[in-house]
N, C-alpha and C positions, 0 to 999 in steps of 0.2 A: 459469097458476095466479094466481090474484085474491088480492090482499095484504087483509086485513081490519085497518083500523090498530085501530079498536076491538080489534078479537080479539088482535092483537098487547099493544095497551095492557092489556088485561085480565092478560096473562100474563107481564108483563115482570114482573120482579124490585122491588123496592125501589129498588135501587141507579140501575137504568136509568132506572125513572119521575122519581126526583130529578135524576138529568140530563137528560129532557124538560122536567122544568118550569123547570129554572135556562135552557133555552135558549129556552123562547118568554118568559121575563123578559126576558133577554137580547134578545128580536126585538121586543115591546115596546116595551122600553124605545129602541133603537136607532131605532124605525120613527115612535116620537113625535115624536123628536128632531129625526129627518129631514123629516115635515110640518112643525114648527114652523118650522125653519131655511127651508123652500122658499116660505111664507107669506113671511116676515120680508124674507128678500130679493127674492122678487117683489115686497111694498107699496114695499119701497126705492125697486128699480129703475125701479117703473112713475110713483112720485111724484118721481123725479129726472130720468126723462126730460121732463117736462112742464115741470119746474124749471130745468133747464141752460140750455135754449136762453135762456131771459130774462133767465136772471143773465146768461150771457155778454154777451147784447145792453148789458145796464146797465152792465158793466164798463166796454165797450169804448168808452160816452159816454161815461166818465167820472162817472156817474147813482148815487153810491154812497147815496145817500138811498133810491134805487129799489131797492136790491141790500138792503139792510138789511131793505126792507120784504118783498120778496119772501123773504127769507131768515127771515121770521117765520113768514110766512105756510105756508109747507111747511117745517115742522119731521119729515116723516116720510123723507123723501129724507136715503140718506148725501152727497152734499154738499152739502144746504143744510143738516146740520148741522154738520159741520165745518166750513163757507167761515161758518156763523153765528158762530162766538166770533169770527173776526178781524174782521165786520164791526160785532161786537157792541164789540169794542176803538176801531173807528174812529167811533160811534155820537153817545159824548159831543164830540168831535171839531166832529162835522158838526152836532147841534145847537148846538152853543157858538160856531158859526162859526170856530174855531180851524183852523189849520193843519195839514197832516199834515207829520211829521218823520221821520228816520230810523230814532230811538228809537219811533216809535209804529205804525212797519212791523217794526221787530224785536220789538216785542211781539204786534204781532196774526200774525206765526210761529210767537210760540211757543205761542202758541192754539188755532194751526189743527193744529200736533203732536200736542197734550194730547188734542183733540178726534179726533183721526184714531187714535191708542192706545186711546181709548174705544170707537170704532166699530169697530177692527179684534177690541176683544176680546169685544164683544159680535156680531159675525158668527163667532169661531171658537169663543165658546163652545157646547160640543157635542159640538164633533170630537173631542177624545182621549174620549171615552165609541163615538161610530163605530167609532172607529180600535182601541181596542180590543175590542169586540163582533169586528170582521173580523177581529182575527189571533187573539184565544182560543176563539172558537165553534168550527172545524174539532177542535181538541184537544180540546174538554169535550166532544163528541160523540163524538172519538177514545177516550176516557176509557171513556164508557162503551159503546163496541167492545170494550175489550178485557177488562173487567171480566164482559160478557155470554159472550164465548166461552171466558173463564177458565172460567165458569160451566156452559158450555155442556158442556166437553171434561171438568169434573169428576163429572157426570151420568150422562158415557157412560160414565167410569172407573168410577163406582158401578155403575151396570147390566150392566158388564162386553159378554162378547160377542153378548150378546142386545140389547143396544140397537142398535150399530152405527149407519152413518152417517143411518138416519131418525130414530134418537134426537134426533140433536143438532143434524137440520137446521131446525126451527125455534129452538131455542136462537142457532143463527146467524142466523138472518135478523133475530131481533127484536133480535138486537148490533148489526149493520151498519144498522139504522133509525136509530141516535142520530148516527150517521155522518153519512147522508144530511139527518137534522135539521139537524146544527152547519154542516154546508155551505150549506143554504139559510138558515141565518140569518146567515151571514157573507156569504155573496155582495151581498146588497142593503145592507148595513151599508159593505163596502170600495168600491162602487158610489159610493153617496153621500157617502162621506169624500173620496174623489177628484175627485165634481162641485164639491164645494162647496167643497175649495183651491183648485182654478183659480177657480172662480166669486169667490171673497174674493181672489185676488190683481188678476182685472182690474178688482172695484172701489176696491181700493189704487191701481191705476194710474189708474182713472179719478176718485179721491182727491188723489191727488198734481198730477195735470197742472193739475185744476180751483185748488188752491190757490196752483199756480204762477202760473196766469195770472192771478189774482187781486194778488199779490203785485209780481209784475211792473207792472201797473198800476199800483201804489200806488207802484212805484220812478220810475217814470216820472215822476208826478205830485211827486214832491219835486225833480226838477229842471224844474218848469212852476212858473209862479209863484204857483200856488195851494198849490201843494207847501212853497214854502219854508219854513224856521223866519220866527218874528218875528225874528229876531236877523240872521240873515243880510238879510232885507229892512232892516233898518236899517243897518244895516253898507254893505249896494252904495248908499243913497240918501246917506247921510255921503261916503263914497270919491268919489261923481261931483260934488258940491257941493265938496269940497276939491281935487278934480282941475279943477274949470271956472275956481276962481282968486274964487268968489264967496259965499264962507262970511261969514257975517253974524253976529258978535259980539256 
């Protein structure tokens, strides 16, 4: 027997067709969300991949002129925006010829956090609208399961024993349709809430490491003599002029 969804939709109730349409809102609205989110972090990923490998190289001369630049230049990559505020910190720095300090690695930290909270919440904004579409859909279709065979079994009680079970079997079948609705709209909704946590936690971790080894650098280079404070350079060049015995008055 061939299912006519028209002929069903024709003859559904009230009750039923307003639970059809709250659940293709509901499939909609969840399946925008899911494109948007799948552009967003494909541009990321495919502009970070072309990005990483150069900043790393820049790090690792030492090239922070070159990291600043390149971190301008790909602003659509999650780490070249985040690893950007702390080199946006070390910026004035490097054109002032000034020193880097240990105050001016603990600030460009707490930039690369600010920055990494921003980016984490603009990759999970979305999900609790997924995440909810997947666990309410099965029930608003359940809903109107039951509301349909309420209906169904009240029909037969009116037509008594002349309806019988042909009475009310399309009564059920067009119940159990909002059923099979709320499941296909939950299924690809809990699908994509699921890709897209793991997919936002490995770019948290590949967030995090990137900042690390940024950071690390920059520790490194406060104990190279480019690093030093001015205070400390004057300090060890006093100490070894009053240690050689030839301080000049």
């Amino acid at each position: 027997m061939n299912v006519s969804m028209i002929e069903l939709w024709t003859q559904s109730g009230a009750f039923a067709k307003g639970v059809v349409v709250v659940l293709a809102i509901m499939s909609i609205y969840s399946l925008t969300i899911a494109v948007t989110k799948l552009i967003q972090i494909k541009r990321s990923t495919n502009a970070t991949r072309k990005f990483a490998p150069q900043l790393s190289k820049a790090i690792m001369e030492d090239n922070l002129e070159l990291a600043i630049q390149l971190s301008e230049k790909h602003k659509i990559g999650h780490i070249s925006r985040v690893l950007g505020g702390a080199l946006g910190e070390m910026k004035p720095l490097i054109s002032d010829r000034a020193t880097i300090t240990a105050a001016d690695i603990n600030s460009s930290e707490r930039a690369i956090e600010r920055q990494m909270l921003i980016m984490l919440s603009e990759f999970r904004r979305g999900l609790g609208v997924l995440g909810t579409v997947g666990s309410t859909a099965p029930f608003v279709g359940l809903l109107g399961t039951t509301m349909g065979i309420v209906n169904a079994f009240t029909g037969m009680a009116a037509a008594g024993a002349s309806g019988g079970l042909a009475g009310i079997s399309a009564g059920i079948a067009e119940a159990l349709i909002t059923t099979a609705f709320g499941l296909l709209v939950a299924i690809p909704a809990v699908w994509f809430y699921n890709y897209f946590t793991t997919k936002i936690e490995n770019l948290s971790v590949e967030m995090t490491y990137a900042s690390k080894e940024l950071i690390d650098q920059l520790i490194k280079n406060v104990g190279a003599s480019q690093g030093r404070s001015i205070f400390t350079k004057e300090f060890q060049a006093q100490k070894a002029v009053t240690g050689s015995g030839h301080l000049h008055g």
